[in-house]
Backbone as JSON, one array per atom type, in Angstrom:
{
  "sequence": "XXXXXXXXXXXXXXXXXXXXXXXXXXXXXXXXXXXXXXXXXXXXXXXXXXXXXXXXXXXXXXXXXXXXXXXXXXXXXXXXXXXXXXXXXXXXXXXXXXXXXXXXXXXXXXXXXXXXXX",
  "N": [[94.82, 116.31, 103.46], [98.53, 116.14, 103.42], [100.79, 117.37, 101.83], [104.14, 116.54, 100.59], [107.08, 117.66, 98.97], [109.78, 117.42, 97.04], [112.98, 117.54, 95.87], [115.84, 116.5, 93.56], [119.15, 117.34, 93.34], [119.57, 118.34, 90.86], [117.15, 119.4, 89.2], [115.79, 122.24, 88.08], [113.92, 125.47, 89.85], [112.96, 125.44, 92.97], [111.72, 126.79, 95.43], [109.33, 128.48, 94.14], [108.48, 126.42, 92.27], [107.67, 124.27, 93.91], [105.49, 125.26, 94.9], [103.85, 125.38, 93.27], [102.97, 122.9, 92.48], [102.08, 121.73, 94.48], [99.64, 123.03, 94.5], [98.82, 121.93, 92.34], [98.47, 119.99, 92.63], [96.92, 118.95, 94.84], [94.26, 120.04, 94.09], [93.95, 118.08, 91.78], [93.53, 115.67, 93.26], [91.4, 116.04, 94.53], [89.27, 114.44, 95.12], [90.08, 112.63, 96.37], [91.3, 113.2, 99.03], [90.19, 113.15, 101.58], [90.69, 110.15, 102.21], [93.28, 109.75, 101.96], [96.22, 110.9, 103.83], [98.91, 111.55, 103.84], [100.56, 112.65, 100.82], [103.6, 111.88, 98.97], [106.21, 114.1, 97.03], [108.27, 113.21, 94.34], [110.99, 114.29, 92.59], [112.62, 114.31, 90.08], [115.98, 113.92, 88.19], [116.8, 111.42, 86.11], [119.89, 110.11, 84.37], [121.09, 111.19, 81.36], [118.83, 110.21, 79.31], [118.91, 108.28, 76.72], [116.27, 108.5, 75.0], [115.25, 111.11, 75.58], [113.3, 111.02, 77.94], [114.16, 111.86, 80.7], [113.48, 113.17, 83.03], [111.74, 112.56, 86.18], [108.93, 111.44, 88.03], [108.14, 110.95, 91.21], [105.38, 109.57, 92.98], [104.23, 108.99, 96.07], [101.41, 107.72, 98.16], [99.88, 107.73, 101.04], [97.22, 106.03, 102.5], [94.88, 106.22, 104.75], [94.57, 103.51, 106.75], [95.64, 101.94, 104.78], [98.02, 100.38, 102.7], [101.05, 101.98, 101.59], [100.78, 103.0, 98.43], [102.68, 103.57, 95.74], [103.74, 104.89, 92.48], [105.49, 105.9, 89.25], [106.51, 108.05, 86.8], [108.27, 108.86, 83.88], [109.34, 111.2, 81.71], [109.49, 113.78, 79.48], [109.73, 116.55, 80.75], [109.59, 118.11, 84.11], [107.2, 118.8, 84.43], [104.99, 117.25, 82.8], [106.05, 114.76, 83.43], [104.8, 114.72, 86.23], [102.16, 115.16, 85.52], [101.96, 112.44, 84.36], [102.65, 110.4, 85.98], [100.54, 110.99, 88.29], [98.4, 110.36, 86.99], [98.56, 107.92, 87.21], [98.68, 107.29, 89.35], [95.95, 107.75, 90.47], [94.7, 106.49, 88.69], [94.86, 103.67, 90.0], [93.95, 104.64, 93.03], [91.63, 105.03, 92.28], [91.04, 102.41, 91.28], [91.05, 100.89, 94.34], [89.09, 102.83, 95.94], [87.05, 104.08, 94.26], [85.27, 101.94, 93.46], [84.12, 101.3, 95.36], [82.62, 103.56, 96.13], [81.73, 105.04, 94.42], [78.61, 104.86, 92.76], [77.54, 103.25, 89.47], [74.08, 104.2, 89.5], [73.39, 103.25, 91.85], [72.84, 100.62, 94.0], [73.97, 96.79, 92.96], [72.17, 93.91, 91.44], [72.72, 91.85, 93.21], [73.2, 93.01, 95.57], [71.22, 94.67, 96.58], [68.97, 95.38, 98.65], [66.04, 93.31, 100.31], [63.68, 91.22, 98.49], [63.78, 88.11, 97.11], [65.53, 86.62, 97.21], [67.0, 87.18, 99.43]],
  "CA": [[95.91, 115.61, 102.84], [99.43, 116.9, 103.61], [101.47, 117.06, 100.42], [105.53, 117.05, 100.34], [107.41, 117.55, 97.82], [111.28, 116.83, 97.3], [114.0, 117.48, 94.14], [116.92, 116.38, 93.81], [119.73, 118.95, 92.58], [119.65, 118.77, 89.17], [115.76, 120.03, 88.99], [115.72, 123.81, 89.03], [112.61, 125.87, 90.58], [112.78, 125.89, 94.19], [110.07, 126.66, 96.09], [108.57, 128.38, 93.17], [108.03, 124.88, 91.86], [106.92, 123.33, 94.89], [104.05, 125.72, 95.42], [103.17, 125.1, 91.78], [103.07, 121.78, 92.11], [101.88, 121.61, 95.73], [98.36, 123.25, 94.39], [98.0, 121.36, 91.37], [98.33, 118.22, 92.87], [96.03, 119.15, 95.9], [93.2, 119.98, 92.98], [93.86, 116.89, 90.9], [93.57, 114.7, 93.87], [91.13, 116.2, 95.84], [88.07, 113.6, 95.74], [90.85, 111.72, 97.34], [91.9, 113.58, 99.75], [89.24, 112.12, 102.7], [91.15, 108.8, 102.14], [94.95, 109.79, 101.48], [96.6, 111.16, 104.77], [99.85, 111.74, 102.52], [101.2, 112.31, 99.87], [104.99, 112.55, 99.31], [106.28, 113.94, 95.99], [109.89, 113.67, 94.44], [111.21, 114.69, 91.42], [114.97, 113.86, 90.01], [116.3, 113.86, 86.51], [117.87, 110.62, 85.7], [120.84, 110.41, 83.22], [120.95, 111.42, 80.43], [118.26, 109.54, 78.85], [118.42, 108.32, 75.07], [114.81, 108.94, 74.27], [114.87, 112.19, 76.01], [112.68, 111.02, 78.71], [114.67, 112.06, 81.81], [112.69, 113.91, 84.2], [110.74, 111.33, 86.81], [108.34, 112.3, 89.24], [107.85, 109.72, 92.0], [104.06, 110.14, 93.73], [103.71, 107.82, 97.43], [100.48, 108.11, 98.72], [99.44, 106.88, 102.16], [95.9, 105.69, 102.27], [94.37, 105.97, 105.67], [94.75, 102.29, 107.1], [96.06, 101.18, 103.43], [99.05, 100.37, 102.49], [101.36, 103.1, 100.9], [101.07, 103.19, 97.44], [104.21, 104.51, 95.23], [103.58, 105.07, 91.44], [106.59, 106.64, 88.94], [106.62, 108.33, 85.51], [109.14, 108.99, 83.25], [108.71, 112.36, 80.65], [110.73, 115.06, 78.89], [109.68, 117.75, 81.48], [109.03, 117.95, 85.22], [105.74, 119.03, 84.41], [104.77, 116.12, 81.57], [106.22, 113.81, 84.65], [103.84, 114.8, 87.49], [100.41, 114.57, 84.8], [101.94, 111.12, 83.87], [102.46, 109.92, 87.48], [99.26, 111.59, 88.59], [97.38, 110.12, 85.95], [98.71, 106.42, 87.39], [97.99, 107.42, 91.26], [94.47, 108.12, 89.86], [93.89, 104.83, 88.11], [95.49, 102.6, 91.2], [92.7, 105.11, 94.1], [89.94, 104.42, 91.52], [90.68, 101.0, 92.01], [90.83, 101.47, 95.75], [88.08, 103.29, 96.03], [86.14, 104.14, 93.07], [84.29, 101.27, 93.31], [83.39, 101.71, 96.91], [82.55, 104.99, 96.82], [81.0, 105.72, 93.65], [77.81, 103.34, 92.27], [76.49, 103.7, 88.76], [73.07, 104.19, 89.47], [72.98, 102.45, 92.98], [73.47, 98.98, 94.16], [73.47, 96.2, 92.0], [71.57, 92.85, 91.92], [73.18, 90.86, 94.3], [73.41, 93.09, 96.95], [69.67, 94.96, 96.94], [68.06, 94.62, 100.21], [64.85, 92.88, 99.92], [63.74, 90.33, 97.34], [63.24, 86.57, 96.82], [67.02, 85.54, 97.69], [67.62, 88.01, 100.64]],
  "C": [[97.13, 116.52, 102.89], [100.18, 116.53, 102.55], [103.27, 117.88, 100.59], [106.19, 117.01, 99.51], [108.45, 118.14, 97.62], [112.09, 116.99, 96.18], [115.51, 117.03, 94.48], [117.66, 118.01, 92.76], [119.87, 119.49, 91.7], [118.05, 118.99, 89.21], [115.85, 121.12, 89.54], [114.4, 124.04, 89.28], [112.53, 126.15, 91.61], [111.4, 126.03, 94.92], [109.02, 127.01, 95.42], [107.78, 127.26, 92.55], [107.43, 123.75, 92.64], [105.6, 123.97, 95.02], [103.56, 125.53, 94.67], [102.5, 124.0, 92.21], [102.18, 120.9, 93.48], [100.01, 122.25, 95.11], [97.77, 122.79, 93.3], [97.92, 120.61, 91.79], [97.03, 118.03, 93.63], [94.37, 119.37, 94.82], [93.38, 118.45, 92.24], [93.8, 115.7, 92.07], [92.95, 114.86, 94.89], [89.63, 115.45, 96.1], [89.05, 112.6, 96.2], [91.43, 111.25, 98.91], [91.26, 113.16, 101.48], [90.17, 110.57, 103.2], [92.75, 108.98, 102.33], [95.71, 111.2, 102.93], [98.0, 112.35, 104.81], [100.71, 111.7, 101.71], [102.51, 112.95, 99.75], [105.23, 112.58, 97.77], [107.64, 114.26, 95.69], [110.28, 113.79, 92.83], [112.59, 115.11, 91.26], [114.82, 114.02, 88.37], [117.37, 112.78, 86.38], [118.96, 111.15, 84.69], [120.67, 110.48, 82.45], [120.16, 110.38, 79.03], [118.33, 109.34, 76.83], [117.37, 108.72, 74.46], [114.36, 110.33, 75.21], [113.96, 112.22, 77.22], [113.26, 110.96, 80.24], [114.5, 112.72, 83.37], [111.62, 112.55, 84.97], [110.5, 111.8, 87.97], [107.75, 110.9, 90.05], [106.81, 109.95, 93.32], [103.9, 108.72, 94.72], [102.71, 108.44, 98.0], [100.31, 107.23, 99.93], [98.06, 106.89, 102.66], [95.65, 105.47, 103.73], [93.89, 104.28, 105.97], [94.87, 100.96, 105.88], [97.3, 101.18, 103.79], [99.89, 101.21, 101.6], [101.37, 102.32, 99.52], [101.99, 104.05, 96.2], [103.48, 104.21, 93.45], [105.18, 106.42, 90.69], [105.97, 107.09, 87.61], [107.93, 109.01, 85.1], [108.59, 110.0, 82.44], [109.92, 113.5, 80.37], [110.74, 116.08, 79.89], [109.04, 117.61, 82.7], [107.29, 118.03, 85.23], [104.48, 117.78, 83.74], [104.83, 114.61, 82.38], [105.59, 113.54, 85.43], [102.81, 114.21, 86.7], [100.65, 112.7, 84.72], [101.49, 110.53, 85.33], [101.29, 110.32, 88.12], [98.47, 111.12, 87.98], [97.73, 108.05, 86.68], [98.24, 105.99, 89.04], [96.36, 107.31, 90.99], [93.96, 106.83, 89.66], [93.85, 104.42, 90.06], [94.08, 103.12, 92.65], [91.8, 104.8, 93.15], [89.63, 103.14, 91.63], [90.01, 100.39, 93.21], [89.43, 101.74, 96.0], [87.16, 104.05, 95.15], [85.01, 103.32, 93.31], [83.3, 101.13, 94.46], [82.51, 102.48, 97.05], [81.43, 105.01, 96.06], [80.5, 104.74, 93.06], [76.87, 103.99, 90.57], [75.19, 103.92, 88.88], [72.74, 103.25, 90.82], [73.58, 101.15, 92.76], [72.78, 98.26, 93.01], [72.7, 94.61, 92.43], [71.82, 92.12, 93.16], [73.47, 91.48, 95.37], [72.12, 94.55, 97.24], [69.66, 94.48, 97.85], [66.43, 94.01, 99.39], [64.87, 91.66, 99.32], [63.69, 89.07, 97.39], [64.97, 85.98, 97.87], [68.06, 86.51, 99.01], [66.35, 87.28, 101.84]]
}
């Protein structure tokens, strides 16, 4: 999974902040990473937000013969931004592939081999 990751000018850090951010992501997204080709990450500070929530981290993933998926969060701090948005990429691939992938306890009734109605 190739991971980029983009600020606009008002977000300080630099590359400091990309490598940060570049190895947490790569950990928090790496039973994914088989599936997700990649991921592009951007991070701006809207205006001056009334409720303080001005930092937004904007996570596009590109799903090997999916369709890109984009997810945003809103949060007081670049950092508070990514977990949010990361935490919504997460759901949306569990959707995806969660259910594919991973089986409580094996297959379920209706699709056992064998049996009276197979």
């Amino acid at each position: 999974m190739q991971i980029q990751i983009s600020t606009d000018r008002t977000v300080p850090g630099g590359e400091e902040l990309i490598r940060h951010f570049e190895g947490e992501l790569a950990a928090q997204l790496s039973r994914f990473s088989d599936h997700i080709t990649r991921l592009e990450v951007h991070f701006s500070e809207e205006s001056a937000a009334a409720d303080g929530m001005d930092r937004r981290c904007v996570l596009e993933a590109r799903p090997t013969g999916r369709r890109t998926v984009a997810v945003s969060h809103h949060a007081g701090s670049v950092a508070e931004a990514c977990r949010g948005a990361v935490h919504k990429l997460e759901s949306v691939l569990e959707g995806v592939y969660g259910r594919r992938d991973h089986h409580k306890g094996g297959d379920s009734i209706r699709h056992q081999g064998g049996g009276a109605g197979s």
